[in-house]
C-alpha positions in Angstrom: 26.5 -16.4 7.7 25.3 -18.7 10.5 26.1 -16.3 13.1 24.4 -13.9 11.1 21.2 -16.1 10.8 21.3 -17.0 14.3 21.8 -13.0 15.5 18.5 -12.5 13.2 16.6 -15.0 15.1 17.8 -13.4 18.2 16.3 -9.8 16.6 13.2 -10.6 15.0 10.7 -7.8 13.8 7.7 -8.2 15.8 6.2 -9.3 12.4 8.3 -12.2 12.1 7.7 -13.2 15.8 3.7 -13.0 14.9 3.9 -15.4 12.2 6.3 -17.2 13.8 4.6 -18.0 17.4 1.1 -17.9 16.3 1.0 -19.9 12.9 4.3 -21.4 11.7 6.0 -22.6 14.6 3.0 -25.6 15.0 2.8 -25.7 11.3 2.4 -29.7 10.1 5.7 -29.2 8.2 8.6 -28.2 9.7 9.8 -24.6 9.1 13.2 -22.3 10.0 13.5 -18.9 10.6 16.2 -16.7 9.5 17.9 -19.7 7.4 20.5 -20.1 5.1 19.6 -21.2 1.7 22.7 -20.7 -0.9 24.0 -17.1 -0.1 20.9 -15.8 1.3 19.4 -15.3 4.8 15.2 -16.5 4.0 13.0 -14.8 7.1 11.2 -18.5 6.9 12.4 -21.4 5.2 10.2 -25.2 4.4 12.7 -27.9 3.0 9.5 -30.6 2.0 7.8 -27.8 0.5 10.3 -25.6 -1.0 9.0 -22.9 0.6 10.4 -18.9 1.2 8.3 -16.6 3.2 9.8 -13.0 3.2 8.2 -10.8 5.5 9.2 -7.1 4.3 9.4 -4.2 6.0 9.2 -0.1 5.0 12.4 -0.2 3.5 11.5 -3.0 1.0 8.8 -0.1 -0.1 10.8 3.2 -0.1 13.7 1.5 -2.0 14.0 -0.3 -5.1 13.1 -3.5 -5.1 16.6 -5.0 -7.4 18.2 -6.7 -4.5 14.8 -8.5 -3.9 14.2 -9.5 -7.5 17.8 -10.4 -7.6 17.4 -12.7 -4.4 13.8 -13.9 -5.6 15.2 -15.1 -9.0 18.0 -17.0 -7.4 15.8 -18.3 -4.8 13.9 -19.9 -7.7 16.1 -21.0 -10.3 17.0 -23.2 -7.0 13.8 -24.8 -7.3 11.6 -22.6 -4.5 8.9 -20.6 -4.1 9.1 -17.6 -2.9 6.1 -15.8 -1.3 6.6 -11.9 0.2 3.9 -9.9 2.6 4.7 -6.6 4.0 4.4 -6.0 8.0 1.5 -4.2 7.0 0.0 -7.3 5.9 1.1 -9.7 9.0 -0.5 -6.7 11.5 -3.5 -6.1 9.1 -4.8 -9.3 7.5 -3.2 -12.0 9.6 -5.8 -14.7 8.3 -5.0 -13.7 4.9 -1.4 -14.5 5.4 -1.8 -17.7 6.7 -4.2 -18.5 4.6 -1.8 -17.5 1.5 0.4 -19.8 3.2 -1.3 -22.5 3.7 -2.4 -22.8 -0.1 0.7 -21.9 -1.1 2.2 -25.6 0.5 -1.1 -27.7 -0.3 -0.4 -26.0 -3.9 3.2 -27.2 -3.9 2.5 -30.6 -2.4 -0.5 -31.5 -3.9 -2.3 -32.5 -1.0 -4.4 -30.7 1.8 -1.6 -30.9 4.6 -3.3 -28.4 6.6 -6.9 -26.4 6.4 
């Protein structure tokens, strides 16, 4: 699966590269892209804040949605949170998401860790 992981870094959606380059990569806590976490490939991945950010594209929409639930609900019976936006979202409301985001980990931690 590391190969796998490492050929999706390689092949990121242009989405994932936005987010990536232009919010998380400077983000005050460290996070991964395309990492493995228990038999799942996360698009982003925050250890300290046990964080997943899924960034889903049109196929998450015109199919059903059981192989994320599936993934979402192991995900968190491991302990993490998992927040999803579509590539609409990233392309459309880029503030929003980072926002989102940023909440999300001062939620988890309990602190303001980035504004």
């Amino acid at each position: 699966m590391t190969q796998l992981a490492r050929n999706l870094r390689n092949n990121s959606t242009r989405q994932e590269k936005k987010l990536w380059y232009l919010f998380l990569r400077n983000f005050p806590l460290r996070f991964h892209r395309q990492k493995v976490v228990g038999v799942y490939i996360v698009d982003c991945y925050c250890q300290k804040a046990k964080l997943v950010i899924e960034i889903d594209g049109s196929q998450h929409i015109e199919n059903t949605h059981e192989s994320d639930n599936e993934r979402t609900e192991y995900l968190q019976s491991n302990g993490f949170e998992v927040i999803r936006f579509s590539n609409h979202d990233v392309d459309n409301n880029f503030d929003g998401v980072c926002t989102e985001i940023v909440h999300t980990v001062n939620t988890k931690l309990g602190s303001d860790i980035y504004q």
